[in-house]
C-alpha positions in Angstrom: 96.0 53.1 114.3 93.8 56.5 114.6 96.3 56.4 118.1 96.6 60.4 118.9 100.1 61.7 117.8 102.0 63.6 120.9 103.3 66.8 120.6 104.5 69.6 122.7 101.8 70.4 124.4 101.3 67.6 126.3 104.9 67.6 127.3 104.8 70.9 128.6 101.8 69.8 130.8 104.0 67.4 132.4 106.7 70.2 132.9 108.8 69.3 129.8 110.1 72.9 129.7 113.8 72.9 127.3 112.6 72.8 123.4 115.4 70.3 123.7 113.8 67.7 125.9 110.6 68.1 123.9 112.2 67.7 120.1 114.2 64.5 122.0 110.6 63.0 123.3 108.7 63.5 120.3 111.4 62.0 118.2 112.5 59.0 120.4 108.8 58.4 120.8 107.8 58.2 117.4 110.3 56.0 116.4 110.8 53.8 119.4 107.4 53.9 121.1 105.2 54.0 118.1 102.8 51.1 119.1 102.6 52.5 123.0 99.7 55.0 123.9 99.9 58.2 124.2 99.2 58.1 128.1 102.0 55.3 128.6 104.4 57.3 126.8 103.2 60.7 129.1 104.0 58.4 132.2 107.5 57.4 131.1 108.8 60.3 130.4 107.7 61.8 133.3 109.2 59.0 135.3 113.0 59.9 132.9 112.2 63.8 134.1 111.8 62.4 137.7 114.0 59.8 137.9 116.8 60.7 135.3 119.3 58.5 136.5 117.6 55.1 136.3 118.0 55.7 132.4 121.4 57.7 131.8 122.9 54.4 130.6 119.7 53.1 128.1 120.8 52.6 125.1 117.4 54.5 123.3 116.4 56.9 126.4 119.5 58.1 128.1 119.8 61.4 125.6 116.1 62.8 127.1 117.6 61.7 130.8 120.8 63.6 129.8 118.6 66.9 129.5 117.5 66.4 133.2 120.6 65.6 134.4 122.0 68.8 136.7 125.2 69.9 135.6 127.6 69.2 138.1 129.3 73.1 139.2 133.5 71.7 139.5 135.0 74.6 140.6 138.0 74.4 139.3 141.3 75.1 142.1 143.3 77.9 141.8 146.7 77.3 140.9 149.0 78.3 143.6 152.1 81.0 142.8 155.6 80.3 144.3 155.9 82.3 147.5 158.5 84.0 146.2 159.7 85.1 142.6 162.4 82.8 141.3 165.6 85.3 141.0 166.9 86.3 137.5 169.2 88.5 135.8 168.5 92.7 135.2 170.2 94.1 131.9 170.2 98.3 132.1 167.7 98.3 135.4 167.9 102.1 135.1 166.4 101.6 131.7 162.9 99.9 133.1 160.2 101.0 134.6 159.5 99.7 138.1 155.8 98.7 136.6 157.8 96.2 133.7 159.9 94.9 136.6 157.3 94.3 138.8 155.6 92.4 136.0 158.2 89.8 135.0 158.2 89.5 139.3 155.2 87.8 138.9 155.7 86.0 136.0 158.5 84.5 138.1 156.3 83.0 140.8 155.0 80.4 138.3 154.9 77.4 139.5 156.2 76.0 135.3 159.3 78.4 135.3 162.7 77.1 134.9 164.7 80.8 134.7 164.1 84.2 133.6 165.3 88.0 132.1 165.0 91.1 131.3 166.4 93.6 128.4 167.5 97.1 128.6 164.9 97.6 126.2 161.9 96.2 128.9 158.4 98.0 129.4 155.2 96.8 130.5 153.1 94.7 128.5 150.5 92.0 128.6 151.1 89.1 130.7 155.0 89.0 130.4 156.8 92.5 129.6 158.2 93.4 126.3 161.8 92.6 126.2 161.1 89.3 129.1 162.6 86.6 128.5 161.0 83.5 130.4 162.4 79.3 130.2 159.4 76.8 131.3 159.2 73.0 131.5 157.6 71.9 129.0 154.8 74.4 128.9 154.2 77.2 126.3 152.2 80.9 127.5 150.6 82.3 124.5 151.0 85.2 126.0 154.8 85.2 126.6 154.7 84.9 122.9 152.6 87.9 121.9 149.5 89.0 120.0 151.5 89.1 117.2 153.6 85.5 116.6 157.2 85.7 115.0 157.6 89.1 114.8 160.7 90.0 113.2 163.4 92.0 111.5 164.9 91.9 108.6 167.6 93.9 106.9 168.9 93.5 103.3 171.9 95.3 102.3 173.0 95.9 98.9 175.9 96.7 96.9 175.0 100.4 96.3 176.3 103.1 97.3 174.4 106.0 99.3 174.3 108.6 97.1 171.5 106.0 95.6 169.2 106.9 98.5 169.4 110.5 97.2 169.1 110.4 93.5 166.3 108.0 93.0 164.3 109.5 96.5 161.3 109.9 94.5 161.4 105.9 93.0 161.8 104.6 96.6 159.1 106.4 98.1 157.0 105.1 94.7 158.1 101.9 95.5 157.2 101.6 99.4 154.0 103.1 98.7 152.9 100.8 95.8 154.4 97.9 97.5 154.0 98.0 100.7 150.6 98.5 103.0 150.0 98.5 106.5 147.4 98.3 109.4 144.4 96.0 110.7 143.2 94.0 107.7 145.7 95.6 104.9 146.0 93.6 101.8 148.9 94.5 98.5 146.0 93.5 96.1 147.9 91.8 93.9 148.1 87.9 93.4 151.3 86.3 95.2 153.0 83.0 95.4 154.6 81.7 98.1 155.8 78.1 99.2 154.4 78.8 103.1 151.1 78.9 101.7 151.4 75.4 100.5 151.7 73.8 103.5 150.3 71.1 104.7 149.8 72.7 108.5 147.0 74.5 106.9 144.8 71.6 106.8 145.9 70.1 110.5 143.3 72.1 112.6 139.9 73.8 111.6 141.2 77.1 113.1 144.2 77.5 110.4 141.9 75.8 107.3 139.6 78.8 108.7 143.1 81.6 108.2 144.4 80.2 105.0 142.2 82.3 103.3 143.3 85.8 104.8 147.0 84.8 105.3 147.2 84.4 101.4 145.3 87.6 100.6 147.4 89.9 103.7 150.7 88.3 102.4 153.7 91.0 101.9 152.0 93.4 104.3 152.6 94.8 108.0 150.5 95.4 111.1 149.9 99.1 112.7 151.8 100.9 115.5 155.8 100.5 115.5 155.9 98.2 112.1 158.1 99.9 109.9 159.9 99.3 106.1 162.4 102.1 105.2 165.8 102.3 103.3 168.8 103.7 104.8 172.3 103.7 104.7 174.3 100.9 106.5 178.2 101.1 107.3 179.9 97.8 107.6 182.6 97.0 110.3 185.6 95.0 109.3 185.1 92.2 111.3 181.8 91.3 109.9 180.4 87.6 108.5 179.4 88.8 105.2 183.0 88.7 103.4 182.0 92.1 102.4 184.8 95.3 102.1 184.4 97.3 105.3 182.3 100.9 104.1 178.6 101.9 103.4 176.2 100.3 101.5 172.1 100.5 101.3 170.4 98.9 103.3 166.2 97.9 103.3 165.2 97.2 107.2 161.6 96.1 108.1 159.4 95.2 111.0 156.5 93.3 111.2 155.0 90.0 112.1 152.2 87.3 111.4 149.5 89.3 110.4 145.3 88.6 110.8 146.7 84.7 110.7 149.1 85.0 114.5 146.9 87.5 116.5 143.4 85.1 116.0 145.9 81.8 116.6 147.3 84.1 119.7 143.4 85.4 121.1 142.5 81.6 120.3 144.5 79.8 122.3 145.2 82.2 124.9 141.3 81.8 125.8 141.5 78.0 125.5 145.0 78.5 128.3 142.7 80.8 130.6 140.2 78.5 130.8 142.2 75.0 131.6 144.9 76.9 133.4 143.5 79.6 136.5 146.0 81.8 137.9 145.4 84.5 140.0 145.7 88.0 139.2 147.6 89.8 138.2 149.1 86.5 136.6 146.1 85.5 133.9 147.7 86.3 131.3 150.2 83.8 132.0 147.4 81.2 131.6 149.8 77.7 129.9 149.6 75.0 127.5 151.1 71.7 128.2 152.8 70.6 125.4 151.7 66.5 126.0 148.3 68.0 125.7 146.4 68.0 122.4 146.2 72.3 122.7 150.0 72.5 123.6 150.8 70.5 120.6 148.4 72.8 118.3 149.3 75.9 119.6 153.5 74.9 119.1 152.3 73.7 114.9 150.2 76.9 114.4 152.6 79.1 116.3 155.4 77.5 113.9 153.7 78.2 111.1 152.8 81.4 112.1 156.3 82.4 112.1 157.4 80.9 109.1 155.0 83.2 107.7 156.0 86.3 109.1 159.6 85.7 107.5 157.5 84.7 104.2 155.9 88.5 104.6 159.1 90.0 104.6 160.4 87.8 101.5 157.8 89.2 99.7 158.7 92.6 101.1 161.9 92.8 100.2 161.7 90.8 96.8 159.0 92.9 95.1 161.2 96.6 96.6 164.3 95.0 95.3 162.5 94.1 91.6 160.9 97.8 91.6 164.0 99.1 92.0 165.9 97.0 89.9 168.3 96.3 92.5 170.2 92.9 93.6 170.8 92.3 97.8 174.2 90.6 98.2 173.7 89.9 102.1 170.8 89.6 104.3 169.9 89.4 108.1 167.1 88.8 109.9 165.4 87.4 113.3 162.3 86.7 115.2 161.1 88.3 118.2 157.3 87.3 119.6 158.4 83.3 119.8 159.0 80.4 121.5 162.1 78.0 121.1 163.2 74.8 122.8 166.6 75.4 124.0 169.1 73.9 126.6 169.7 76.6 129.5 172.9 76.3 131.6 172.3 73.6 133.6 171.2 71.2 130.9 167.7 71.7 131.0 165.5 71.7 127.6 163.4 74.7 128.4 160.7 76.4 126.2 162.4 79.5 126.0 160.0 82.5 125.3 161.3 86.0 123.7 158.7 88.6 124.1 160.3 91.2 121.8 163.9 90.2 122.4 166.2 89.1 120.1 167.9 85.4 120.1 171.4 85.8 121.3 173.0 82.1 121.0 177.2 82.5 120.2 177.6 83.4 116.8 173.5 84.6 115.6 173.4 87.4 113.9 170.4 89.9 114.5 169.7 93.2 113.9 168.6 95.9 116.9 166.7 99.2 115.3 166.2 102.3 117.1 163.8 104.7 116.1 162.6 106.4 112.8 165.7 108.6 113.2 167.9 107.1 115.2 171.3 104.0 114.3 170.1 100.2 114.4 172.9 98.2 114.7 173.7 94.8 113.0 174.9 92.2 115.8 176.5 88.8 116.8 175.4 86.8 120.2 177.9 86.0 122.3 175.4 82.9 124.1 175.4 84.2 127.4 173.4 82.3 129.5 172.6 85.0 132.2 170.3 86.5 129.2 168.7 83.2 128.2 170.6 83.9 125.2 168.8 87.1 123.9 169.3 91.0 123.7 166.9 93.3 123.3 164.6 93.7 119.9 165.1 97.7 119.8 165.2 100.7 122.0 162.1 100.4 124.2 159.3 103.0 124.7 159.9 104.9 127.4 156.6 107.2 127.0 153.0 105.1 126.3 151.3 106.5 123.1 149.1 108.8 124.8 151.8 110.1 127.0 154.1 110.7 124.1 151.4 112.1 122.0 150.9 114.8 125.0 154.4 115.9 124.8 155.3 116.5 120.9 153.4 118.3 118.0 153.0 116.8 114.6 155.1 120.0 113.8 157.8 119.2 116.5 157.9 115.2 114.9 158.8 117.1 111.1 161.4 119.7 112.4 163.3 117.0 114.2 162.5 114.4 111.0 164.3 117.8 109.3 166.9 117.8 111.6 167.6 113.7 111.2 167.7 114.1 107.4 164.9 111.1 107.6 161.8 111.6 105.2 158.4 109.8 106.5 155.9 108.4 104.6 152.6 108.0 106.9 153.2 107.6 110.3 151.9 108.9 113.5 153.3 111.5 116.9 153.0 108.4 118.8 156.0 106.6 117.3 157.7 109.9 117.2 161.6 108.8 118.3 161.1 110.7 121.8 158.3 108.1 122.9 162.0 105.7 122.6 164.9 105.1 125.0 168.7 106.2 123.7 169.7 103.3 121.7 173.1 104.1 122.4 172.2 103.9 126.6 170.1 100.3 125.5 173.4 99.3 123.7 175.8 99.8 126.2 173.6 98.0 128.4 174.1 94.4 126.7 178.1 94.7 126.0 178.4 91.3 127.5 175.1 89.9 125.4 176.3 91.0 121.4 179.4 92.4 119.7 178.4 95.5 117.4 179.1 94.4 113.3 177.6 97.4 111.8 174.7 100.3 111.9 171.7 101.0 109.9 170.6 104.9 109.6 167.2 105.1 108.3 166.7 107.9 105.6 163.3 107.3 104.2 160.7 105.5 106.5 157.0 103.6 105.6 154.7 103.1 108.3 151.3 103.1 108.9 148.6 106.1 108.0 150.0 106.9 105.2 
């Protein structure tokens, strides 16, 4: 109808300034105001940019009203700590650092927590320490989980004698190094098949659809820092569950978690707690989930899965050492650490109970406790006390950071005392050198009450990371 066609310019001059109000206007107007002039549509709209809410509910013009509307500033409120830290129970105090008991002091003020405790094996972490142990209503903390979801250990022991370790040295340390890789983004290269990738919690959120992808391509490897696999010898007590002889056998031992797929699920929903959950400091990496909410119930699938494929990493670990070296496991124990389980506490309670590099304890599970790359693990049994939450520690416990241990020993020093031990390393670093870790034995004697002692590991030939 020769009518002139409006474009930004003229919205501009009526102080349409977002590229979003104008696309909205020129669109809505073209299509809904096609027969109106070009100085009756000017006038609307700048009556919807002065008087937004006298359209927010029209059915054709509310979206360019929506651009005008203000955001409203909620500030959200605080959430308010317990005036005083809820009490709970100390295993080996004179193991832990005043800084890691101070920290699971605060995490003890939440306003969610049910009960709480610490393991000899306790330093300072993020959010909750390393070796807490913290029971919640109904909530889950990312971050009393970990970075890196359903960490575990895993020990296979098979019907060899020792000597093995020493007369095929040269085949092992083929094997780990063909079959095993570690670090940030580490992949075997070779095509794998296992059932956890199959499952149907892949498709349930857009996040894990997103990791299927990299969990299938970094299956069978570990992460960096403490993650270990090594072969050692492992001496059987009588009283042990595996109807096996009392005596020494091999034994395969290895530590790692959840890979690329746990630490983005972890970061993810840790961000998504922080911001729907503020805490004060130094409690914000506390930040929780409510488990009736749609993230709780996410986070509880994908930290599931997560888990279930840590343990499918070290099935893989363990099958293709075992093939290499033609060798058959005849018993096999293993545990998470870096979870969250809903268990009954003393008083009847169903808590979320969340083991931050502890080791489940109930009467009668079996776990296994390492110690350092030259030092005894030690194959246990819980005894369920509920003073622990059920749990024992997951390993010695630094005592030193990385950068304080790496001030205090030589790469030299680490091989004469790797001499010493009898333990050959492949890779590794001076910051996991066995002095940045408490006595085992001290940790042990600590947690009487907790386990009863089946058996020991003695790692002779170690993998780990920079190799």
């Amino acid at each position: 109808m020769g009518q002139q066609k409006l474009k930004g310019k003229h919205l501009r001059a009526i102080q349409y300034a977002s590229n979003k109000a104008i696309s909205l206007a020129v669109q809505i107007m073209a299509k809904h105001y096609k027969h109106t002039s070009m100085q009756e549509q000017l006038i609307l709209l700048e009556d919807i940019k002065n008087n937004y809410s006298k359209y927010l509910t029209d059915a054709i013009l509310s979206p360019i009203a929506k651009v005008f509307q203000p955001e409203v500033d909620v500030k959200r409120k605080q959430i308010e700590l317990l005036a005083e830290a809820k009490e709970f129970n100390v295993f080996g105090r004179q193991h832990i650092s005043s800084n890691a008991y101070q920290q699971m002091r605060w995490a003890m003020k939440l306003p969610v927590v049910h009960s709480g405790a610490m393991m000899p094996d306790a330093h300072q972490g993020y959010g909750l320490p390393i070796g807490g142990v913290l029971a919640t209503n109904n909530v889950v903390i990312p971050y009393g989980v970990g970075v890196d979801i359903g960490c575990r250990m895993s020990l296979t022991i098979y019907p060899i004698q020792p000597t093995f370790l020493k007369r095929y040295e040269y085949q092992i340390k083929q094997a780990l190094k063909e079959y095993t890789n570690f670090g940030t983004g580490g992949e075997l290269g070779i095509v794998q098949e296992h059932e956890v990738l199959d499952r149907i919690e892949f498709t349930a959120t857009p996040l894990l659809k997103q990791l299927h992808g990299k969990a299938s391509r970094q299956l069978g490897t570990s992460g960096s820092g403490n993650h270990f696999v090594e072969f050692g010898t492992v001496q059987l007590l009588s009283d042990n569950p595996f109807d096996l002889e009392a005596g020494d056998y091999v034994g395969l031992l290895a530590h790692s978690g959840s890979r690329g797929l746990g630490a983005t699920i972890a970061n993810h929903y840790t961000s998504i707690a922080k911001e729907k959950c503020l805490l004060p400091s130094p409690t914000q990496n506390l930040a929780w989930l409510d488990l009736n909410a749609q993230e709780g119930q996410e986070y509880w699938l994908s930290m599931t899965l997560a888990g279930d494929y840590a343990k499918a990493c070290h099935d893989q670990i363990h099958y293709h050492l075992a093939k290499a070296l033609g060798i058959k496991p005849i018993a096999k124990v293993e545990n998470h650490h870096n979870f969250a389980w809903k268990e009954k506490q003393f008083d009847g309670t169903e808590c979320i109970v969340h083991r931050k590099g502890a080791t489940p304890a109930g009467k009668g599970v079996l776990g296994i406790i390492p110690g350092s790359m030259t030092a005894n693990g030690y194959i246990v049994q819980g005894k369920g006390e509920y003073g622990s939450l059920q749990s024992a520690s997951h390993g010695a416990g630094r005592q030193f950071s990385r950068s304080k241990t790496k001030a205090k020993i030589t790469g030299s020093q680490l091989k004469k005392i790797l001499q010493k031990e009898n333990v050959s390393l492949i890779g590794g670093s001076i910051d996991e050198s066995p002095i940045a870790y408490k006595n085992i034995e001290d940790v042990m004697k600590s947690q009487t009450n907790l386990v009863d002692i089946l058996g020991t590991f003695s790692p002779k030939i170690v993998r780990m990371d920079k190799a």
